[in-house]
Backbone as ProteinMPNN parsed JSONL, in Angstrom:
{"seq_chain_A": "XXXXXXXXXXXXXXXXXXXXXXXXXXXXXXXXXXXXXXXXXXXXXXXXXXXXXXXXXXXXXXXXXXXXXXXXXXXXXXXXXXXXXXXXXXXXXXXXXXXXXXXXXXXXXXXXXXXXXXXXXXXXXXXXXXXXXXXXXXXXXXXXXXXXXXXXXXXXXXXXXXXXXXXXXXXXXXXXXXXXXXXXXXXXXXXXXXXXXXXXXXXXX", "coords_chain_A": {"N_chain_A": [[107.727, 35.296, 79.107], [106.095, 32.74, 80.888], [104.057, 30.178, 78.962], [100.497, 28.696, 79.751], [100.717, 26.405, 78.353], [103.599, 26.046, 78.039], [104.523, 25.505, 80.554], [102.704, 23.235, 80.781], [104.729, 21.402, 79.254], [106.93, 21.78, 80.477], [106.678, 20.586, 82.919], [105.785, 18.153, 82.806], [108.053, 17.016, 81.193], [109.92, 17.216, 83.766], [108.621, 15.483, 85.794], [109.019, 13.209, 84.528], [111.928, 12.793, 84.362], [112.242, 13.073, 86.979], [111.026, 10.755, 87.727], [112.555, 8.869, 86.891], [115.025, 9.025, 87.884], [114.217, 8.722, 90.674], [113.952, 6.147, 90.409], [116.36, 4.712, 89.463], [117.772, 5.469, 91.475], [116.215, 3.725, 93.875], [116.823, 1.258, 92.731], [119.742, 0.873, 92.82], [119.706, 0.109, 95.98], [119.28, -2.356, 95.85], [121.626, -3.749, 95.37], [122.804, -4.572, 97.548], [123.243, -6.893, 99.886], [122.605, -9.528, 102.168], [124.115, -11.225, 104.529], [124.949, -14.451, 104.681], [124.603, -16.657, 107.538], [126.145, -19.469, 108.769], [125.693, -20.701, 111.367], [124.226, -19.819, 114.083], [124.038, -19.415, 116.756], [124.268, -17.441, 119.395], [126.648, -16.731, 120.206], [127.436, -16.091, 117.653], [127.321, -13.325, 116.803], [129.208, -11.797, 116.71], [130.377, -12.809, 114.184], [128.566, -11.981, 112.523], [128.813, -9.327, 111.866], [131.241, -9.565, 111.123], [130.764, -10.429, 108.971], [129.252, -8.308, 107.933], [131.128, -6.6, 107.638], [132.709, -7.698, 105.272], [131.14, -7.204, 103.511], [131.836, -4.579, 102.521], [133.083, -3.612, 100.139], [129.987, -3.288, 98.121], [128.905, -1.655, 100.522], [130.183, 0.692, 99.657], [130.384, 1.056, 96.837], [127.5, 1.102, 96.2], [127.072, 3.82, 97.769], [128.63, 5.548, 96.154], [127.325, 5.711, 93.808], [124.709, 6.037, 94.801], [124.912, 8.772, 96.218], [125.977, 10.103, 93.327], [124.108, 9.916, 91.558], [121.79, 11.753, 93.101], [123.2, 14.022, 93.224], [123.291, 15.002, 90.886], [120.957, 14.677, 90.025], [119.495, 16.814, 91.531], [121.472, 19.007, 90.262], [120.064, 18.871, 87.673], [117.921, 19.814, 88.594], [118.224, 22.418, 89.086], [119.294, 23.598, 86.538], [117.087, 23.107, 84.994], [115.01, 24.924, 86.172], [115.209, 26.887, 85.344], [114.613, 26.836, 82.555], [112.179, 27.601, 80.011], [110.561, 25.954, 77.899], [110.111, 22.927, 76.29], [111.768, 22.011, 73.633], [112.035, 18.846, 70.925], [115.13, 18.559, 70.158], [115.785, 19.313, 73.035], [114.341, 17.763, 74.603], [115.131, 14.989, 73.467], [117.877, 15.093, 74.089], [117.778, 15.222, 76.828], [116.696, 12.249, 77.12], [118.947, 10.882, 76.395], [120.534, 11.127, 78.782], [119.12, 10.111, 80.587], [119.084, 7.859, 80.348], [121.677, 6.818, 80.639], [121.313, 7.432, 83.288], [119.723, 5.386, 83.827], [121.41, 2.93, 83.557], [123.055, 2.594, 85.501], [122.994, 0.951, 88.069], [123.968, -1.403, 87.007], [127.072, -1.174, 86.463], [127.829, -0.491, 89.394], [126.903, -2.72, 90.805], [128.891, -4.604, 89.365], [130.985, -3.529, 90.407], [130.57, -3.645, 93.307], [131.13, -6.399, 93.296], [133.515, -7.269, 92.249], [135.409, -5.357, 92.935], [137.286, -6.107, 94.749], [138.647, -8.157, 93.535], [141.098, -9.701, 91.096], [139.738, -9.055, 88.446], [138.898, -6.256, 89.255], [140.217, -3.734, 88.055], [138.983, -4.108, 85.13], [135.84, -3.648, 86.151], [135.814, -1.608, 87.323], [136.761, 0.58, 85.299], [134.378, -0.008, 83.182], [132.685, 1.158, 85.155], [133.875, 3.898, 85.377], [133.476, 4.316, 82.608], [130.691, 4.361, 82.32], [130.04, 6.734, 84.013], [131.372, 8.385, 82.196], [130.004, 8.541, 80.168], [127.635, 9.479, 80.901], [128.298, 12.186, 81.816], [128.852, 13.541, 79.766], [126.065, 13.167, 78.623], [125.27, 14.718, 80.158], [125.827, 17.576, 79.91], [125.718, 17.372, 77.078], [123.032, 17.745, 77.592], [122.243, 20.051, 78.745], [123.717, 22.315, 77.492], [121.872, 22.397, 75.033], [119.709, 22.66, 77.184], [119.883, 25.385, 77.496], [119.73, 27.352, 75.284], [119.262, 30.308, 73.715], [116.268, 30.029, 72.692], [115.318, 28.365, 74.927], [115.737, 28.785, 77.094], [114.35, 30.702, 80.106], [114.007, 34.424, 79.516], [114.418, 35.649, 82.099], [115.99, 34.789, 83.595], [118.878, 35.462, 85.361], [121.779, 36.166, 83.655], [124.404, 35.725, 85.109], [123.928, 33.248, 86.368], [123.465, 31.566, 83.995], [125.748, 32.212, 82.649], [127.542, 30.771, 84.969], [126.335, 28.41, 84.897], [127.035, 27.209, 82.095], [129.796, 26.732, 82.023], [130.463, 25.63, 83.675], [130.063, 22.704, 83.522], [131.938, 21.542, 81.992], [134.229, 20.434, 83.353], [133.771, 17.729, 84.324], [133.466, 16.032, 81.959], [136.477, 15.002, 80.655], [137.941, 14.723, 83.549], [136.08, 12.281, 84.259], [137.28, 10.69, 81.591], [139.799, 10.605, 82.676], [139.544, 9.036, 84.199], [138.755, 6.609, 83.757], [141.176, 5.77, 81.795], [143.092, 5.685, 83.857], [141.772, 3.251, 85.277], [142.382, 0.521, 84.595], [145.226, 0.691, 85.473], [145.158, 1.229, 88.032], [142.587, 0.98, 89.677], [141.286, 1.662, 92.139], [142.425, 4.128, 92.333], [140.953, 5.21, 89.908], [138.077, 4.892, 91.073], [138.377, 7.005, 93.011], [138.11, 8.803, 91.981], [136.049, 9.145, 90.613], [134.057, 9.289, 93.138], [135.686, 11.598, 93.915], [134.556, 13.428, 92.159], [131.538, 13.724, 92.301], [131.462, 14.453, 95.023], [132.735, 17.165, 94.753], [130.979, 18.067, 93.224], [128.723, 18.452, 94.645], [129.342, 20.46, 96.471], [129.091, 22.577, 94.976], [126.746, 23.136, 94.119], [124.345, 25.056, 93.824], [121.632, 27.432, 93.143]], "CA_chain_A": [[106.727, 34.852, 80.085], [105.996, 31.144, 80.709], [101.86, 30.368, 78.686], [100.476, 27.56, 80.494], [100.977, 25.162, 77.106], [105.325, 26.137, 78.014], [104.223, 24.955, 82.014], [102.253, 21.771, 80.42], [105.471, 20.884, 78.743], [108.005, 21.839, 81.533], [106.314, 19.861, 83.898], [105.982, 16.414, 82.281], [109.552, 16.674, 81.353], [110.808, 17.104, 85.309], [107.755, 14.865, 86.368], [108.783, 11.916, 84.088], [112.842, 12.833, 84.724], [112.153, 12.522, 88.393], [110.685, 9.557, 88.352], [113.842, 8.011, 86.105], [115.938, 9.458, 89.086], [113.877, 8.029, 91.657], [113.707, 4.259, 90.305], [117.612, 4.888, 89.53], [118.396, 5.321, 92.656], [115.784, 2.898, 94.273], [117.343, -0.094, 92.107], [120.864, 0.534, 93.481], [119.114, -0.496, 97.419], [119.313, -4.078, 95.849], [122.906, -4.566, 95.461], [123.146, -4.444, 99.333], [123.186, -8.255, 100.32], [122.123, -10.027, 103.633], [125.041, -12.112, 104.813], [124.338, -15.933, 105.476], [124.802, -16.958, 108.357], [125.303, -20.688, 109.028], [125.774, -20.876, 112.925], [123.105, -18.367, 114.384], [124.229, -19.282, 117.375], [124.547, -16.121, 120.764], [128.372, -16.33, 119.988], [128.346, -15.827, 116.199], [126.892, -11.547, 116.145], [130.619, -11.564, 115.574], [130.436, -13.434, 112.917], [127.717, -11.182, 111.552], [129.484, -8.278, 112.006], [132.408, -9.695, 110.45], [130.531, -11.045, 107.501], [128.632, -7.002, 107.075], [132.464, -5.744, 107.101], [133.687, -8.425, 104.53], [130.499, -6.687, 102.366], [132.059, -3.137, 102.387], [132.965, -3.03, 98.629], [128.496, -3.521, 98.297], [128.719, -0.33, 100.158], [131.292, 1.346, 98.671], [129.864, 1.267, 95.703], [126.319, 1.943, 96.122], [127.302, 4.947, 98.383], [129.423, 6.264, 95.609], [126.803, 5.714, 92.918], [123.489, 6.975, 95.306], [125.243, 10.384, 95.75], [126.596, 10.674, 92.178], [122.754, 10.09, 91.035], [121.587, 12.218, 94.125], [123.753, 15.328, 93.212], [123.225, 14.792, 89.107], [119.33, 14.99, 90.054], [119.789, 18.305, 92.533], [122.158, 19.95, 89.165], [119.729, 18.889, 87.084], [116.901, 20.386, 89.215], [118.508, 24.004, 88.916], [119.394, 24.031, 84.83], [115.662, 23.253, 84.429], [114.618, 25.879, 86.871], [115.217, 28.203, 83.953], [113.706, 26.433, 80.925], [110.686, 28.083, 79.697], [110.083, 25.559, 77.41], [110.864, 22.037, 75.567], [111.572, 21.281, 71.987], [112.695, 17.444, 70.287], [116.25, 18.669, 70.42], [115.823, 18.975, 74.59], [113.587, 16.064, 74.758], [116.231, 14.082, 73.253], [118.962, 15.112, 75.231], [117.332, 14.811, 78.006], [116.487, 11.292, 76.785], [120.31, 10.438, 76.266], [120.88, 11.734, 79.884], [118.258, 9.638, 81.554], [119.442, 6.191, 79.653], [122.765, 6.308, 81.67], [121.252, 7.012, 84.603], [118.874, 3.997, 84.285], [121.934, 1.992, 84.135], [124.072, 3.183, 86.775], [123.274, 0.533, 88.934], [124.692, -2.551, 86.363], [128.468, -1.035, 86.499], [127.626, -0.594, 90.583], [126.677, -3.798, 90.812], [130.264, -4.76, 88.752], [132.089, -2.833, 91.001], [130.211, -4.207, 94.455], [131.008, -7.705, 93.091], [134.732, -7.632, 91.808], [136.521, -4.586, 93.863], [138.13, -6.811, 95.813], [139.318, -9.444, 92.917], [141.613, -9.128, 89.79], [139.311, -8.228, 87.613], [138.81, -4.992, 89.395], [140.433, -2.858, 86.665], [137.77, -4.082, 84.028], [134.869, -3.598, 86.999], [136.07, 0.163, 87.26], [137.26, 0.864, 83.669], [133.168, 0.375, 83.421], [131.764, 2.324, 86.099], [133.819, 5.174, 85.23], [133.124, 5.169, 81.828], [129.5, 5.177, 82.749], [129.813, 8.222, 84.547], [131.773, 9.233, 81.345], [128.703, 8.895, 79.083], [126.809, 10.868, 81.591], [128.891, 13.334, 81.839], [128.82, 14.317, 77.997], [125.254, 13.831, 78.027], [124.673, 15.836, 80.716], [126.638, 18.247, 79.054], [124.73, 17.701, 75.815], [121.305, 18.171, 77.715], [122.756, 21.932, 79.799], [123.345, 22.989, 76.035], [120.502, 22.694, 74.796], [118.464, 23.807, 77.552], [120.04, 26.826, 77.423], [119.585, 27.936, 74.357], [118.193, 31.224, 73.769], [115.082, 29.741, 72.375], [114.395, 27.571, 75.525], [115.864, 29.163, 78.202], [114.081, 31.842, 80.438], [114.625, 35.645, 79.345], [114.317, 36.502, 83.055], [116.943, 33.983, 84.149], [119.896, 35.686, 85.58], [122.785, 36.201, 83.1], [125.237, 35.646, 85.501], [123.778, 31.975, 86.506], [123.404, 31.059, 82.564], [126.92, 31.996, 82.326], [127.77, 30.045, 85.303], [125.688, 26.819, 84.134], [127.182, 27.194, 81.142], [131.177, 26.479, 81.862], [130.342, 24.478, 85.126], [130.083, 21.137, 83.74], [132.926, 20.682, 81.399], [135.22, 19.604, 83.554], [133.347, 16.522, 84.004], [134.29, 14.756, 80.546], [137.751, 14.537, 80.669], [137.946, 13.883, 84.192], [135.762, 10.699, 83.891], [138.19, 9.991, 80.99], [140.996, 10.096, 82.705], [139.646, 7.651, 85.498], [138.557, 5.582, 82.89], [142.048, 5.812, 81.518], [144.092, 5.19, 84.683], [141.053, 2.357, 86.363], [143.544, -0.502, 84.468], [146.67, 0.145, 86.372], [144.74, 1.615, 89.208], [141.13, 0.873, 89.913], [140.826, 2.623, 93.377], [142.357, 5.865, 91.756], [139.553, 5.198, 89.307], [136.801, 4.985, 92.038], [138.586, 7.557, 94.211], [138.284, 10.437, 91.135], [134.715, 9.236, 90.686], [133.915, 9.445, 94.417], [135.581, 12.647, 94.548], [133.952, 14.42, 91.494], [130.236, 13.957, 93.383], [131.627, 15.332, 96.585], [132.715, 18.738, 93.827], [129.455, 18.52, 92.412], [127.825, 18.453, 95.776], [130.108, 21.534, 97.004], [129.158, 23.385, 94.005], [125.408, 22.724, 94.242], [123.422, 26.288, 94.347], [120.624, 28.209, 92.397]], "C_chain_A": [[106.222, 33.456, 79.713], [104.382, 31.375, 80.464], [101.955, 28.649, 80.135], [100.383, 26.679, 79.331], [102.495, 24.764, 78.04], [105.416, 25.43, 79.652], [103.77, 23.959, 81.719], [104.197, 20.965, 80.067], [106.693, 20.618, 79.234], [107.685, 20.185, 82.575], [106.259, 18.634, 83.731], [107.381, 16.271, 82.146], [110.021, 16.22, 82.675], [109.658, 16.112, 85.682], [108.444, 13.384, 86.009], [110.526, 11.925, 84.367], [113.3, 12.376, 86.033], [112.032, 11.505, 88.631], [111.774, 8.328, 87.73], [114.735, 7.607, 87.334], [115.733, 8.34, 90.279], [114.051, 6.622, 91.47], [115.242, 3.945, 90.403], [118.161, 4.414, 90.676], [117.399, 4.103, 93.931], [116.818, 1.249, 93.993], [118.891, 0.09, 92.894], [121.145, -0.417, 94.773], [119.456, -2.383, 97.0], [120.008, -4.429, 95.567], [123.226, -5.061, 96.902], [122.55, -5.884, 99.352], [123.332, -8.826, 101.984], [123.124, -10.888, 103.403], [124.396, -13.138, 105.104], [125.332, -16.446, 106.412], [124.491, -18.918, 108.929], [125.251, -21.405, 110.482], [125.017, -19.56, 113.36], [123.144, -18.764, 115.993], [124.619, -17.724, 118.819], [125.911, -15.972, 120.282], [128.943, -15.708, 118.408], [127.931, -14.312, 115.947], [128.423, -11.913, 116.077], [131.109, -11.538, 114.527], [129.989, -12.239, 111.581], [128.241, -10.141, 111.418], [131.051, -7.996, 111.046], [131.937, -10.125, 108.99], [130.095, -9.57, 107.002], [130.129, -6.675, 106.424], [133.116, -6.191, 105.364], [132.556, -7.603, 102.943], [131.0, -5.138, 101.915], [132.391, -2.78, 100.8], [131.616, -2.708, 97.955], [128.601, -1.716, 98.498], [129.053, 1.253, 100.115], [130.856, 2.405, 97.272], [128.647, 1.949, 95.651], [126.517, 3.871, 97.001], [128.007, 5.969, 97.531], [128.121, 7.053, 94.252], [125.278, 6.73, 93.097], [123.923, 8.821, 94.992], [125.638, 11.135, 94.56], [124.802, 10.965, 91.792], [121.655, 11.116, 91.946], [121.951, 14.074, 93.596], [123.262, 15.291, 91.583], [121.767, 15.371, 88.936], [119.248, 16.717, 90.896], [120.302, 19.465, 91.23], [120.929, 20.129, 88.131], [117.72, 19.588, 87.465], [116.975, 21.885, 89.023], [118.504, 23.802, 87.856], [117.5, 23.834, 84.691], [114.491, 24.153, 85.205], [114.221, 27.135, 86.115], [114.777, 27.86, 82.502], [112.3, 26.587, 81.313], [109.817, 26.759, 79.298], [110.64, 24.32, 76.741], [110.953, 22.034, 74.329], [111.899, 19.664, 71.974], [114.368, 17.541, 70.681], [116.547, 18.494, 72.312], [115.752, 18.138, 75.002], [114.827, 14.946, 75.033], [117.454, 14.259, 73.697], [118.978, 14.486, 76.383], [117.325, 13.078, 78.337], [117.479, 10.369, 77.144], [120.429, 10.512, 77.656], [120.251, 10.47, 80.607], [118.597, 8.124, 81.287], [120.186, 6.099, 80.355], [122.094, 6.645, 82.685], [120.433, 5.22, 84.923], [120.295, 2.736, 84.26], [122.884, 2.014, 84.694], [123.696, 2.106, 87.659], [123.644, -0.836, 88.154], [126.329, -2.007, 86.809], [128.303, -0.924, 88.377], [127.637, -1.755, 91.127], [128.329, -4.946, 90.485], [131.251, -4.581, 90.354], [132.244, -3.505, 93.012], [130.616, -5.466, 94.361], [132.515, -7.83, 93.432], [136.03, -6.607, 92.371], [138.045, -5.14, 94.19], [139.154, -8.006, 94.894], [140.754, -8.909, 91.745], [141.186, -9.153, 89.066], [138.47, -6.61, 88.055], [138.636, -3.96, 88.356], [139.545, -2.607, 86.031], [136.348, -3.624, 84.501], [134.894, -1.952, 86.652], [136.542, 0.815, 86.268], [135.378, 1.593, 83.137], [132.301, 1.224, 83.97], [131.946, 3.237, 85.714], [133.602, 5.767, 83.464], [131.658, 5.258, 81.694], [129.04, 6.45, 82.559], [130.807, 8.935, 83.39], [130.702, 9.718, 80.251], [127.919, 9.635, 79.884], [126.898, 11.904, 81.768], [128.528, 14.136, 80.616], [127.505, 14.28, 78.352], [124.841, 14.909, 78.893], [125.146, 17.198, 79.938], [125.801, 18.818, 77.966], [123.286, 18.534, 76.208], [121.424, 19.842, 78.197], [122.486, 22.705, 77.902], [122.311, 23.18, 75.239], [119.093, 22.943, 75.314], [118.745, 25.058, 77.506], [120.405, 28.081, 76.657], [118.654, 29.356, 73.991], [116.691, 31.047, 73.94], [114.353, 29.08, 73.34], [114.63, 28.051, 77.074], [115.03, 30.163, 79.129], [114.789, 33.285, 79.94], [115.085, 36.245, 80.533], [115.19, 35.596, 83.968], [118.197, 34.913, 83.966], [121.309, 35.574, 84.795], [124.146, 35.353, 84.158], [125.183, 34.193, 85.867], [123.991, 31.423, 85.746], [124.787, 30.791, 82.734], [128.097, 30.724, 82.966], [127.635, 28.426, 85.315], [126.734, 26.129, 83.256], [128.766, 26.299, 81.197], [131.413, 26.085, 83.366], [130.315, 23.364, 84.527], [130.832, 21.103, 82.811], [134.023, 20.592, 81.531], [135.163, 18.247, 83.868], [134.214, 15.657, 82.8], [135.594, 14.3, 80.452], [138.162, 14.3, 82.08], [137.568, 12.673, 84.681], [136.661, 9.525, 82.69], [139.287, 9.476, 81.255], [140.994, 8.855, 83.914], [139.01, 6.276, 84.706], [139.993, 4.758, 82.109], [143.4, 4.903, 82.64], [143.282, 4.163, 85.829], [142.127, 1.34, 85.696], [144.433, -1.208, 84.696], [146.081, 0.555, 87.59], [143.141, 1.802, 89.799], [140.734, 2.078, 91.142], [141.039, 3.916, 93.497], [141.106, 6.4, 91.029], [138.194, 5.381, 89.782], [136.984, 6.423, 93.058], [138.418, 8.661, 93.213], [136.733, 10.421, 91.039], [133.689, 9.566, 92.094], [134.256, 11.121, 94.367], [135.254, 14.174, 93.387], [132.237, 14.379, 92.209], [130.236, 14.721, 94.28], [131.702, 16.616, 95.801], [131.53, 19.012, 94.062], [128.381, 19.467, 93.511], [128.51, 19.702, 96.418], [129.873, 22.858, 96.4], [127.668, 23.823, 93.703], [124.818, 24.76, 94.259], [122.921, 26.67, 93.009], [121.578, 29.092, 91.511]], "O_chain_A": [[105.98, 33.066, 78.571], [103.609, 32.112, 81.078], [102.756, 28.033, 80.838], [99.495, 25.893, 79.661], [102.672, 23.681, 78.597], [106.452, 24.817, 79.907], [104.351, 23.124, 82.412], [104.649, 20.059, 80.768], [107.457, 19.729, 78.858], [108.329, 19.153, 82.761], [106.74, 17.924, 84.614], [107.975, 15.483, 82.883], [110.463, 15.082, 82.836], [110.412, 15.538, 86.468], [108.495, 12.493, 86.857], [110.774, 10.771, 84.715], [114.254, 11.646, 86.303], [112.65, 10.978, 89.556], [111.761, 7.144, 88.068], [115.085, 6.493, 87.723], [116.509, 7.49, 90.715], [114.308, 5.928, 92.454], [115.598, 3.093, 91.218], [118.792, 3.382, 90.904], [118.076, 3.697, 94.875], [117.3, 0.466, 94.812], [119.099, -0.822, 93.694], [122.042, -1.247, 94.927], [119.766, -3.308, 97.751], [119.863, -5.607, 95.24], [123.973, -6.015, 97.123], [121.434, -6.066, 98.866], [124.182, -8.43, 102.782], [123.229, -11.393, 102.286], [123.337, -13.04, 105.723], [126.531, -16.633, 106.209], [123.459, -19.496, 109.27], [124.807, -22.542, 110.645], [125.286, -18.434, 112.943], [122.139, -18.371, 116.585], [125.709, -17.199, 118.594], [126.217, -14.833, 119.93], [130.002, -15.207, 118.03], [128.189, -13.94, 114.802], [128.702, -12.458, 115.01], [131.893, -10.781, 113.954], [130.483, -11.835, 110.529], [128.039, -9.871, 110.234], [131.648, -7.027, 110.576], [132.691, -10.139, 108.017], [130.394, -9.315, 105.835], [130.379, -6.526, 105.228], [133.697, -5.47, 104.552], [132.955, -7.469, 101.787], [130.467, -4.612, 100.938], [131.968, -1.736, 100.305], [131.754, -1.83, 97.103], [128.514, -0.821, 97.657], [128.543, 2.345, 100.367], [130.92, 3.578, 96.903], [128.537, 3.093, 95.212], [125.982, 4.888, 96.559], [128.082, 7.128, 97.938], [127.993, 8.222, 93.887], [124.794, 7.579, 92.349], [123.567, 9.667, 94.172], [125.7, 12.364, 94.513], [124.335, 12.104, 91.768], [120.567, 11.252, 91.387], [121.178, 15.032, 93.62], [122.448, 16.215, 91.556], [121.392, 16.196, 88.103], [118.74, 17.646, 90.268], [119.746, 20.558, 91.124], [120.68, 21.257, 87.707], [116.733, 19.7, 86.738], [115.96, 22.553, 88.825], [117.305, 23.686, 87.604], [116.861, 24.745, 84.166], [113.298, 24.098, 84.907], [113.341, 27.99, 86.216], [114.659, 28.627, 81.546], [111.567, 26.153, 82.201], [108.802, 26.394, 79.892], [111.836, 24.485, 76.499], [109.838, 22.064, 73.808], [112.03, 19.168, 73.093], [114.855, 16.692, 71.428], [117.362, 17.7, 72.782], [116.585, 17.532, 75.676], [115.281, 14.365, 76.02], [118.165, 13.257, 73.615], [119.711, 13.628, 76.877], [117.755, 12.591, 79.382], [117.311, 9.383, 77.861], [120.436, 9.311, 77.924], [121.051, 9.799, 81.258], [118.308, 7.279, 82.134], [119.883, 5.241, 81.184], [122.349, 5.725, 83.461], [120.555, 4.348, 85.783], [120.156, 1.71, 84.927], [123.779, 1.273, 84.287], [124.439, 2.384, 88.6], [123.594, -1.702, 89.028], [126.768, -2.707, 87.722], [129.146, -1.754, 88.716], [128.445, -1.91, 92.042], [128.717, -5.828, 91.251], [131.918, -5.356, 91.04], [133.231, -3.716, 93.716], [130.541, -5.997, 95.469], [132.904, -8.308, 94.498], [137.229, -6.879, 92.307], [139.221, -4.826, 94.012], [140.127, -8.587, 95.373], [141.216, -7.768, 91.755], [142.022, -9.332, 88.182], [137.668, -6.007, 87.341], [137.618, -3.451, 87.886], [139.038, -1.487, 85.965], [135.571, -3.231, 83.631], [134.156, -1.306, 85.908], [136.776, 1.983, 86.577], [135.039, 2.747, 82.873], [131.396, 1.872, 83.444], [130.982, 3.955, 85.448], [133.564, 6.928, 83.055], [131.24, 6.176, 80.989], [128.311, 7.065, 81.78], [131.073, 10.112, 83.632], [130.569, 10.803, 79.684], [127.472, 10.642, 79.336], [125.964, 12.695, 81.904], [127.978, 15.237, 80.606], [127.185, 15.448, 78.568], [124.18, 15.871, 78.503], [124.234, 17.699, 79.28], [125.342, 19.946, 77.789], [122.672, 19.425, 75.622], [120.572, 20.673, 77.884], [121.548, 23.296, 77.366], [121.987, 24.295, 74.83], [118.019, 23.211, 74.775], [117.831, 25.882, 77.472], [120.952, 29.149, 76.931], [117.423, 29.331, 74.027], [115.976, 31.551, 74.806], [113.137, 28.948, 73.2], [113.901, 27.771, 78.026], [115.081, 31.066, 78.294], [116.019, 33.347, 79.946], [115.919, 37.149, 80.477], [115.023, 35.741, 85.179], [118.623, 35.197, 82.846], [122.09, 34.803, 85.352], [124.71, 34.362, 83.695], [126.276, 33.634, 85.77], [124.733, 30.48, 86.021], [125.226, 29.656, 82.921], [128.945, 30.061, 82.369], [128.439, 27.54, 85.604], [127.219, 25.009, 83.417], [128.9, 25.303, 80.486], [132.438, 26.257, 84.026], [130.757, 22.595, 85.381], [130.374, 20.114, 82.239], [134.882, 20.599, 80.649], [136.16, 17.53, 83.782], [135.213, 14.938, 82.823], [135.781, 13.123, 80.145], [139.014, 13.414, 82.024], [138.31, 11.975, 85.371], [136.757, 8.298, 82.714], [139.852, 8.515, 80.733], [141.873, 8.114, 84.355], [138.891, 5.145, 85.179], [140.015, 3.551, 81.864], [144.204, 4.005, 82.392], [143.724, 4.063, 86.973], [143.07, 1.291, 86.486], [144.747, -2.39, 84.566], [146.737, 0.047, 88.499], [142.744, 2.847, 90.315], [140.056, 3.095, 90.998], [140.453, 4.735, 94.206], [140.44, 7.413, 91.242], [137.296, 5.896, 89.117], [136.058, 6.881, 93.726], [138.651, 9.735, 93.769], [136.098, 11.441, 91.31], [132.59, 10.091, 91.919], [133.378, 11.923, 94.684], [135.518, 15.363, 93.567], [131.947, 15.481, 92.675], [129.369, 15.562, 94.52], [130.756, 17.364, 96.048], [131.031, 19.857, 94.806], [127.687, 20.477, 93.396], [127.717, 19.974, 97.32], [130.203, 23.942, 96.881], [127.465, 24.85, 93.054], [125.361, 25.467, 95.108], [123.494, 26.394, 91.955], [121.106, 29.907, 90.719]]}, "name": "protein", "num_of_chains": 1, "seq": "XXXXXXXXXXXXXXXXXXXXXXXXXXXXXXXXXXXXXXXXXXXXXXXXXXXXXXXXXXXXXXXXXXXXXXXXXXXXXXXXXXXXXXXXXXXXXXXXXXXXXXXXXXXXXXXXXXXXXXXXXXXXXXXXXXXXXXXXXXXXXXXXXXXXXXXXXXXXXXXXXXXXXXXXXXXXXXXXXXXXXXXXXXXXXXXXXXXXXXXXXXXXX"}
């Protein structure tokens, strides 16, 4: 049974997690760039239209990165659904966890820039190993919330179990798009793209 000390201590955690999340994903909004326009002429909306399109790697990227940080925050909304309580060991997981998200929108940013160039590869080599360090820590942080000692008693066995051997297929699939962004960047973006959509498929209490 949760005291209200084990509810003081829950609650700052997800309070101050949230608000990591939220700025996270705020800061991405400002890769998105206003085209210049130097004829603003009635004839040039074409123009403009043709200059949003020429931005589509912009939002590519952020669209890939919002929903990865989007669904990451939603997963990470259920595993802590069931923690009673924090220790240092959580804390600091948690800690690790919340560092890559704060810079999820630098490799975004990379990726919105150089897509389109030849240094792609190195753009997306980055991003996905990003989302490779996030992966582990998320990883790291699931484990140690759900440790006997911190988990709920009255949390559903069958969820735990499911928690439990749900996220490690993450790590080595961020490795291997980290692995094959080099010779193939857009495989690299297209495994990261389509582990979110999983995530997001997989999503429930």
């Amino acid at each position: 049974m949760l005291t209200p000390l084990d509810r003081k201590d829950t609650s700052r955690l997800d309070a101050f997690s949230d608000g990591v999340f939220a700025i996270a994903i705020t800061l991405l909004a400002l890769d998105l760039k206003i085209p210049h326009m130097n004829d603003l002429s009635s004839p040039a909306s074409a123009s403009l239209w043709a200059s949003l399109e020429h931005e589509w790697p912009d939002y590519f990227a952020v669209i890939t990165s919002f929903f990865s940080v989007l669904i990451m925050w939603v997963h990470h909304h259920t595993v802590f659904r069931w923690v009673r309580r924090t220790d240092p060991l959580l804390l600091f997981a948690n800690g690790l966890l919340l560092f890559f998200v704060t810079v999820v929108p630098f490799p975004t940013a990379m990726v919105a820039e150089y897509l389109n160039t030849p240094v792609a590869p190195a753009a997306c080599a980055l991003y996905a190993g990003i989302f490779l360090g996030i992966s582990i820590a998320f990883l790291l942080m699931l484990l140690a919330a759900l440790r006997p000692s911190i988990v709920d008693p009255d949390a559903p066995a069958t969820t735990i179990r499911r928690l439990r051997r749900s996220y490690w297929a993450g790590p080595p699939l961020y490795l291997l798009a980290v692995i094959v962004a080099p010779f193939s960047p857009w495989l690299a973006m297209g495994i990261c793209t389509a582990l979110w959509i999983v995530w997001a498929a997989t999503t429930r209490d």
